[in-house]
SEVOVO-659337 format. One line per 2 residues: number of its first residue (from 1); their letters; for each residue x, y negated, z of C-alpha. Coordinates in steps of 0.5 Angstrom, whole numbers. Each point is the difference from the previous one (the first is absolute). Last residue first. Example, Ala and Ser with C-alpha at 12.3 -4.5 7.8 and 13.67 -1.06 7.14 Angstrom:
2 = SA = 27 2 14 | -2 7 2
***
This chain:
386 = XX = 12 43 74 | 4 -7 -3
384 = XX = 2 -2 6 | 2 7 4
382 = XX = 5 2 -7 | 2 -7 0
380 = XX = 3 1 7 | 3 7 -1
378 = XX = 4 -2 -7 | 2 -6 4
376 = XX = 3 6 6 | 3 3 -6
374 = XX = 4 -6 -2 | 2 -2 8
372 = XX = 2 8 1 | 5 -1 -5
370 = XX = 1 -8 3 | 2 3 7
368 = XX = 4 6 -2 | 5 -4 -4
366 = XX = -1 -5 6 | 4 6 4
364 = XX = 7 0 -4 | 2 7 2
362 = XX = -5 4 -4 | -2 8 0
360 = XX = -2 0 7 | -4 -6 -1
358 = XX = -3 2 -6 | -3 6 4
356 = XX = -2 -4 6 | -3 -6 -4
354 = XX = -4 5 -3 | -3 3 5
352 = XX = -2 -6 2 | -3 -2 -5
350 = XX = -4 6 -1 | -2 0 6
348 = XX = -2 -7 1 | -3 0 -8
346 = XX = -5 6 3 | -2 -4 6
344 = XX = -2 -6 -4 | -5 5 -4
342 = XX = -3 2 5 | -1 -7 4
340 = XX = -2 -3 -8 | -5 6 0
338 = XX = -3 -1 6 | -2 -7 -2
336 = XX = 3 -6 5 | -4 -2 7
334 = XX = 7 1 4 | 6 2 -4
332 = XX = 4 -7 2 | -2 3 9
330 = XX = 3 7 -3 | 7 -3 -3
328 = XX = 1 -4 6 | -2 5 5
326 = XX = 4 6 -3 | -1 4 -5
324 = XX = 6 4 -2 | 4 3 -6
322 = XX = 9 1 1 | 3 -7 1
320 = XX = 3 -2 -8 | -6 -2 -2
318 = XX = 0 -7 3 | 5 -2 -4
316 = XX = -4 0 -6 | -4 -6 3
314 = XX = 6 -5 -2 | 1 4 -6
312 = XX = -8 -2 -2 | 1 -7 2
310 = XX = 6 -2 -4 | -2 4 -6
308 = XX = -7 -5 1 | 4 -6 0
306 = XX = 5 2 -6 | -6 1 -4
304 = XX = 3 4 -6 | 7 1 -3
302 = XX = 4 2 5 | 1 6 -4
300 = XX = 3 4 4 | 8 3 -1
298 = XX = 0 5 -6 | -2 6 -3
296 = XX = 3 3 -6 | -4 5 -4
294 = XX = 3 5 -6 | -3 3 -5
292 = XX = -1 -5 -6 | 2 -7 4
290 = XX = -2 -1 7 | 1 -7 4
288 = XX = -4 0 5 | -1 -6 6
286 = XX = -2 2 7 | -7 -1 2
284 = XX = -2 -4 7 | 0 -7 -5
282 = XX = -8 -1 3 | -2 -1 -6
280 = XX = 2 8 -2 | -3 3 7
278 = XX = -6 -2 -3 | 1 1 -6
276 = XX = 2 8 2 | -6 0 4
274 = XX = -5 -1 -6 | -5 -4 -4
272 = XX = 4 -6 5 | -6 -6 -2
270 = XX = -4 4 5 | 5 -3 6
268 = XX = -4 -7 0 | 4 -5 5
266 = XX = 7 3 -1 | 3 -5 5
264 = XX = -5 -2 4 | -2 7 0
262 = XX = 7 1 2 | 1 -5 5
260 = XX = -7 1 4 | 2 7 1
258 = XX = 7 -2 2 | -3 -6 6
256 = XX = -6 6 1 | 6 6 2
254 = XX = 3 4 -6 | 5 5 3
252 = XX = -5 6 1 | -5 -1 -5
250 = XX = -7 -3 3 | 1 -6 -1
248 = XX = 0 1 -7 | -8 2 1
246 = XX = -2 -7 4 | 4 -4 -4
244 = XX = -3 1 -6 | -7 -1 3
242 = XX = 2 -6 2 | 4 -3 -5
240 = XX = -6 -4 -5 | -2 -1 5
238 = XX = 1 -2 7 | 1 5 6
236 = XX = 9 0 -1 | -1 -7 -2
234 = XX = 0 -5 7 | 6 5 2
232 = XX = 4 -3 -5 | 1 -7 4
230 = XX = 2 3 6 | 6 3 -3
228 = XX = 1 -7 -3 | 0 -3 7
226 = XX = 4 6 3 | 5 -2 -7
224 = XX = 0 -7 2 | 1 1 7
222 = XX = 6 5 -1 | 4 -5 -4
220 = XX = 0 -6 4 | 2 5 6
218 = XX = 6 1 -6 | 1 -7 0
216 = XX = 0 -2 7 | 5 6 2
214 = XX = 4 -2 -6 | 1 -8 2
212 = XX = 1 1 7 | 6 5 -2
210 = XX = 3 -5 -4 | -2 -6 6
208 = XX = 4 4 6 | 6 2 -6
206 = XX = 1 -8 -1 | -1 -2 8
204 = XX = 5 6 1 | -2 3 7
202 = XX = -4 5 -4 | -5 4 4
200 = XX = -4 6 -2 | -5 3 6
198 = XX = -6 -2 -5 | 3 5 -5
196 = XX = 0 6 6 | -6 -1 0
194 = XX = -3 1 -6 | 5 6 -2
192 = XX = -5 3 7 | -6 -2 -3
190 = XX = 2 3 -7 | 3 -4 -5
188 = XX = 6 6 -1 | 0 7 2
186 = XX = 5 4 3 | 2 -6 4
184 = XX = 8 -2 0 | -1 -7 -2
182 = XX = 7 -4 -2 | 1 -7 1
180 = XX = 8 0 -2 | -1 -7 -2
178 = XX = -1 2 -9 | -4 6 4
176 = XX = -5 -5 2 | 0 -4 -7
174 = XX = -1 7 -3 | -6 1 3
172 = XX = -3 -7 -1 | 1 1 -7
170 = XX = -3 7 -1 | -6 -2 5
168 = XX = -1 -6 -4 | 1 3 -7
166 = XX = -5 6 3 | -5 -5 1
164 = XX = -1 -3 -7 | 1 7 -3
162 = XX = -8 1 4 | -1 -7 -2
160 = XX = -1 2 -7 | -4 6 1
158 = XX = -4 -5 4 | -1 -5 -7
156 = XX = 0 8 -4 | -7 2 4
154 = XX = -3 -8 -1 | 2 1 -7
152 = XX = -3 5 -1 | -7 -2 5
150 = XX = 0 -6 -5 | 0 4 -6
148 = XX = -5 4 2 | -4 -7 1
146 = XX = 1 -2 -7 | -2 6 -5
144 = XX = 6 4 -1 | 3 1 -7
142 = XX = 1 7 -2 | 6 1 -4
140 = XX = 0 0 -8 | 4 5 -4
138 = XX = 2 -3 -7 | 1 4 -6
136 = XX = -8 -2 -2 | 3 -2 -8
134 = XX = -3 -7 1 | 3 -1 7
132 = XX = 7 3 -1 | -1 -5 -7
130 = XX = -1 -6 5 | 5 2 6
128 = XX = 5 0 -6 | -2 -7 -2
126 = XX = 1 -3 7 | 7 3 2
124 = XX = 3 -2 -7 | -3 -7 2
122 = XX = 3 1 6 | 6 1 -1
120 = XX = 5 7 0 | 4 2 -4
118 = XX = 3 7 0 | -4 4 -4
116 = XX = 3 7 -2 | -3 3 6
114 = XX = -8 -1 -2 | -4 -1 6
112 = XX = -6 2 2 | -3 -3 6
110 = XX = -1 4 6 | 3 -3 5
108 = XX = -3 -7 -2 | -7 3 2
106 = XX = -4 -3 -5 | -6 -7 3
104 = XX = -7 3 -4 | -4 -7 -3
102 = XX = -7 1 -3 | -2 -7 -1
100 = XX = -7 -3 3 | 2 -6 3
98 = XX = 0 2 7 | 5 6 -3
96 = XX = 5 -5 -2 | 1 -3 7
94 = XX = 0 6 3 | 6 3 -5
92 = XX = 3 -7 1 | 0 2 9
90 = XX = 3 7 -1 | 7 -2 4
88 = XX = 4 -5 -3 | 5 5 2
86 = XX = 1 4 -5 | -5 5 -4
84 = XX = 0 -1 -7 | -4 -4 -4
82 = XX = -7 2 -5 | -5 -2 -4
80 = XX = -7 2 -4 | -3 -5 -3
78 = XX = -6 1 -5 | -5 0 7
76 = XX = 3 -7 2 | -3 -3 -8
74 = XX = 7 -2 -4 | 7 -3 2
72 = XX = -1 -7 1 | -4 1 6
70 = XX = 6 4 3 | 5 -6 -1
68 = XX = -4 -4 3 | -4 4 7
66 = XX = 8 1 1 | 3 -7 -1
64 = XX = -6 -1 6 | 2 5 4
62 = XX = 7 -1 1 | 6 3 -3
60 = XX = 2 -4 -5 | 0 1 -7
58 = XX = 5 4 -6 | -2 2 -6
56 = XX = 2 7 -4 | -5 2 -6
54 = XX = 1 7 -1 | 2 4 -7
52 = XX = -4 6 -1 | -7 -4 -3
50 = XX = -6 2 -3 | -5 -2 6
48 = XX = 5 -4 5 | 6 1 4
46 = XX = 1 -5 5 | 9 -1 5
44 = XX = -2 -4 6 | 6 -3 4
42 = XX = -2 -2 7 | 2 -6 3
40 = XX = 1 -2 8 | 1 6 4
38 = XX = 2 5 -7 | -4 3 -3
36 = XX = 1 5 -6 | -7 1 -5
34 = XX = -2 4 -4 | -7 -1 -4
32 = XX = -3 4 -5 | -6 -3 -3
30 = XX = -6 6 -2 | -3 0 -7
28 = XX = 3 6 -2 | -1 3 5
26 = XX = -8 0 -1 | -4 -3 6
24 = XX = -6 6 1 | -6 -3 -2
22 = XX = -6 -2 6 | -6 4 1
20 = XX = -6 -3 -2 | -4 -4 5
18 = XX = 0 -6 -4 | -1 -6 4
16 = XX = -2 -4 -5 | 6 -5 1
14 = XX = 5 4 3 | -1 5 -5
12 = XX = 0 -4 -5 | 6 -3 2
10 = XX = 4 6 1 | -2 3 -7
8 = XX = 3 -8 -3 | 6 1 3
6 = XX = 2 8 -1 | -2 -2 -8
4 = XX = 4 -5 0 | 7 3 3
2 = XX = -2 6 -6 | -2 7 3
***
């Protein structure tokens, strides 16, 4: 179907109210949109109807040049644009969305890349994004709607002042062992530590200040991680997360906070068609290079969502002790379906025996970890999406 003919059937049927259904868009009417964005400009590369060389243009990033530059190009459900994942977030795919043109946001990582090509600009980066789009060569991440998007970066905020305040011990432990101030606890940062802390006096007015000044910091940074902390709680019996919450929460290892993070994290686990997807996003698979009959693997991928593979080896630790029940575990599990308790007792079996078999044959044990790490995802997709 001609351009023309499309305009004049959508007008007749908004102005008479035809009840007949609609005409399916012809791809050869569809405009192809790439776009490369940058914080200030946007590089935007259009290949209309009947033509394989794009037209390159730049414009500004804010939203009025945006509503311009794409009400030139044609009516919005003609258009079809795409960009890459980066860190101008997902707020141009909201913009083009509310205008009524479909925009999928590429995951960069999966971008096909040919090895000769060496140069790289952004009109280059803008043209290719919009022959991938037209040949259907791109892999789309799923955008997550605004307020998912809050409590994520809420999650990864606390995430962050959680290395914050490791800096500040660190730093505040190796000043006291610079000046012969060594802690000869077991554990450190218990009430025990804590104390002896306090009972640390430098007679050097210089020395007496540094310490001070590390001890604010870090008491600084525990307040701000128990009030973030707290925070997150408010969201662990709030949709769109309650109910995924209340089932990981069940899985030895994962406690409300990192239930509440990986389905912040994920948001939707049936857009996985299977567990080794999953485990895939989470960048917990190794890589491969085979060829004929041989297969070579290597070192994880690390490829996927470093957040989410953070948490899921920091919850593997907890299989490394042999299964049980105690109260913690009992008290998450309370009102849960029979069948997430069942199934969660049959994955702390077989990870916990699987961390003592690797264990025993590994000598490096964060092998072990992110090993129970992928399976223990496979786990967690296979109770989200029963």
């Amino acid at each position: 179907m001609r351009r023309k003919s499309f305009r004049k059937h959508m007008y007749v049927a908004l102005t008479k109210g035809a009840d007949r259904p609609m005409p399916s868009i012809a791809p050869h009417d569809i405009v192809w949109v790439g776009l490369d964005v940058h914080k200030i400009s946007i590089s935007a590369a259009v290949i209309r109807p009947g033509r394989e060389a794009p037209e390159v243009a730049n414009l500004m990033a804010d939203e009025a040049s945006v509503r311009k530059f794409f009400a030139r190009q044609g009516p919005p459900e003609l258009l079809r644009a795409c960009y890459e994942a980066g860190p101008t977030g997902y707020d141009l795919q909201r913009k083009l969305a509310g205008m009524g043109i479909a925009c999928k946001v590429a995951a960069p990582s999966l971008i096909p890349r040919a090895p000769g090509d060496k140069v790289k600009t952004d009109r280059r980066d803008a043209q290719r994004l919009a022959h991938l789009l037209r040949s259907g060569d791109l892999v789309a991440i799923r955008v997550p709607t605004p307020e998912e998007e809050a409590v994520r970066d809420l999650c990864r905020a606390r995430a962050d002042m959680v290395e914050d305040l490791t800096r500040a011990r660190n730093r505040l432990g190796k000043f006291l062992l610079r000046h012969g101030e060594v802690w000869a606890g077991a554990t450190a940062w218990t009430l025990e530590h804590r104390r002896w802390l306090g009972a640390r006096d430098f007679a050097d007015k210089a020395l007496s200040l540094t310490f001070s000044h590390y001890m604010a910091v870090m008491e600084e940074r525990e307040a701000d991680l128990a009030a973030t902390t707290a925070d997150l709680g408010a969201y662990y019996t709030k949709a769109p997360f309650a109910e995924a919450v209340a089932r990981l929460c069940c899985y030895r290892g994962v406690d409300r906070l990192g239930a509440l993070t990986i389905a912040a994290e994920v948001c939707d686990f049936r857009r996985f068609g299977k567990a080794e997807h999953f485990a895939a996003f989470t960048g917990l698979v190794p890589c491969e290079h085979s060829s004929g009959g041989s297969v070579h693997r290597g070192p994880l991928t690390r490829s996927g969502n470093a957040h989410l593979r953070h948490q899921l080896v920091e919850s593997a630790w907890a299989y490394r002790h042999r299964p049980g029940v105690g109260a913690t575990i009992k008290a998450r599990q309370e009102g849960a379906p029979a069948e997430t308790v069942a199934r969660a007792w049959a994955a702390q079996q077989r990870l916990s025996r699987r961390f003592r078999a690797l264990s025993s044959r590994k000598n490096v044990q964060s092998v072990v970890a992110a090993a129970v790490a992928r399976e223990l995802a496979c786990f967690l997709w296979a109770e989200m999406v029963a």
